[in-house]
C-alpha positions in Angstrom: 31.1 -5.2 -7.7 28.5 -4.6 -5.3 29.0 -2.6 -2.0 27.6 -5.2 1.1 28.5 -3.2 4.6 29.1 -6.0 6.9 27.1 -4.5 9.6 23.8 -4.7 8.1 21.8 -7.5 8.1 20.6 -8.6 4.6 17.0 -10.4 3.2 17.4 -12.6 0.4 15.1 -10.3 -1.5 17.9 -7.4 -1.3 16.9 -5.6 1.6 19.0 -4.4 4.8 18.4 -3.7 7.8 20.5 -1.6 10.8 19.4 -2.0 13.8 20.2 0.4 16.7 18.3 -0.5 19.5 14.6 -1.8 19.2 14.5 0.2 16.1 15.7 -0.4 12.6 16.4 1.3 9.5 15.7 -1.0 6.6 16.4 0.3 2.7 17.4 -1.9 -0.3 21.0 -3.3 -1.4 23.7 -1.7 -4.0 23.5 -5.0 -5.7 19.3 -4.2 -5.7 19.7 -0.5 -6.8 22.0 -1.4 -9.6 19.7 -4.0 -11.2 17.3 -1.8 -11.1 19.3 1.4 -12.5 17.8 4.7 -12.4 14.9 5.1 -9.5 12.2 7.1 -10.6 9.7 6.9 -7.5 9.7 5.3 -4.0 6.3 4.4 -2.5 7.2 3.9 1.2 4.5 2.6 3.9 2.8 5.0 6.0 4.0 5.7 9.5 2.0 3.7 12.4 1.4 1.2 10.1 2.2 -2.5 11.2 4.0 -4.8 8.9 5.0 -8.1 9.1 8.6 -9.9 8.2 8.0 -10.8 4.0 5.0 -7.9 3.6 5.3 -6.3 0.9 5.2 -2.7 2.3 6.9 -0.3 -0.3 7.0 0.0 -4.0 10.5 1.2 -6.1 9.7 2.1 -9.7 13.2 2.5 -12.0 13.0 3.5 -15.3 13.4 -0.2 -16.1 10.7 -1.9 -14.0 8.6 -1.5 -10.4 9.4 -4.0 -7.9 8.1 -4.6 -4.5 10.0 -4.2 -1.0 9.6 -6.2 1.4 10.0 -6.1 5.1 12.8 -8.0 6.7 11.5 -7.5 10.3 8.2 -7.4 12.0 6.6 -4.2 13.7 5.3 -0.9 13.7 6.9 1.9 11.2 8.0 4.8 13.3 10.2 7.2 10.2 9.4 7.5 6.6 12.5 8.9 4.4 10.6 12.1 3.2 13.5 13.1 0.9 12.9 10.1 -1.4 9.7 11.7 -2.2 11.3 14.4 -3.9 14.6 13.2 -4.6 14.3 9.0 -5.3 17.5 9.2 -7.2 19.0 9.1 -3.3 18.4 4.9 -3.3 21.0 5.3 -6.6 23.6 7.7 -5.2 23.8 6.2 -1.3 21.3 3.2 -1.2 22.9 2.6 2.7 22.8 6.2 3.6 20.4 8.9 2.3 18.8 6.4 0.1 16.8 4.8 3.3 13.3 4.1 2.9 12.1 3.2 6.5 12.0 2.9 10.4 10.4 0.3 12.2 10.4 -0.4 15.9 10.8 -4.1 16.3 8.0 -6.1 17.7 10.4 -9.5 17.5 14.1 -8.9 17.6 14.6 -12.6 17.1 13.6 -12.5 13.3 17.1 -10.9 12.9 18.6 -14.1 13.2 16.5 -15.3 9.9 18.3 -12.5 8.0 21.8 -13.0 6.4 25.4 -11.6 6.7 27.1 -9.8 4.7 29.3 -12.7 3.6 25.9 -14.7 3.2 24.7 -11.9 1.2 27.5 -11.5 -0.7 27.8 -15.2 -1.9 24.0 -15.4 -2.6 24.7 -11.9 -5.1 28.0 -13.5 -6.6 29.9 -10.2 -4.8 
């Protein structure tokens, strides 16, 4: 049984998204961690750069496959997760906490309301 916070905001290609403020933390899904079992490396995009909602901006490689992230919100990247670099095992252990993989300052708040709910999520993942 996957773990889907209900105050995250979910894309349907498993990532979430916090927001506090005009900025928000964005990192992939339990249900997306467990599919891919063990992470291996975490490519994250560089700070100051601008992504768009649907880029592809990160990379996770698992011991299984390497998939894509994508962003779920447009704007500017303000945070990397450094720790990830050395310690990628964090999107296993506490994919919602320590596990994040970015911060982005939100150039248009309204694409939130493209992204799901928890109970959205959670019915699209069979949870």
């Amino acid at each position: 049984m996957s773990n889907v916070p209900s105050d995250l905001k979910y894309a349907k290609s498993h990532e979430w998204v916090r927001v506090e403020g005009d900025v928000a933390t964005v990192g992939i899904s339990d249900h997306a961690q467990h599919e891919l079992t063990d992470v291996v490396f975490v490519e994250t995009p560089q700070a100051g750069r601008e992504v768009k909602a649907g880029e592809a901006c990160a990379v996770v490689e698992s011991v299984k496959t390497a998939s894509d992230v994508y962003s779920p919100v447009s704007g500017a990247v303000q945070e990397i997760n450094g720790a990830l670099s050395d310690n990628p095992a964090l999107v296993n252990s506490d994919p919602y906490g320590a596990g994040w993989f970015y911060k982005i300052k939100l150039s248009n708040p309204a694409e939130l309301e493209q992204l799901m709910t928890a109970s959205e999520y959670s019915k699209q993942i069979g949870a």
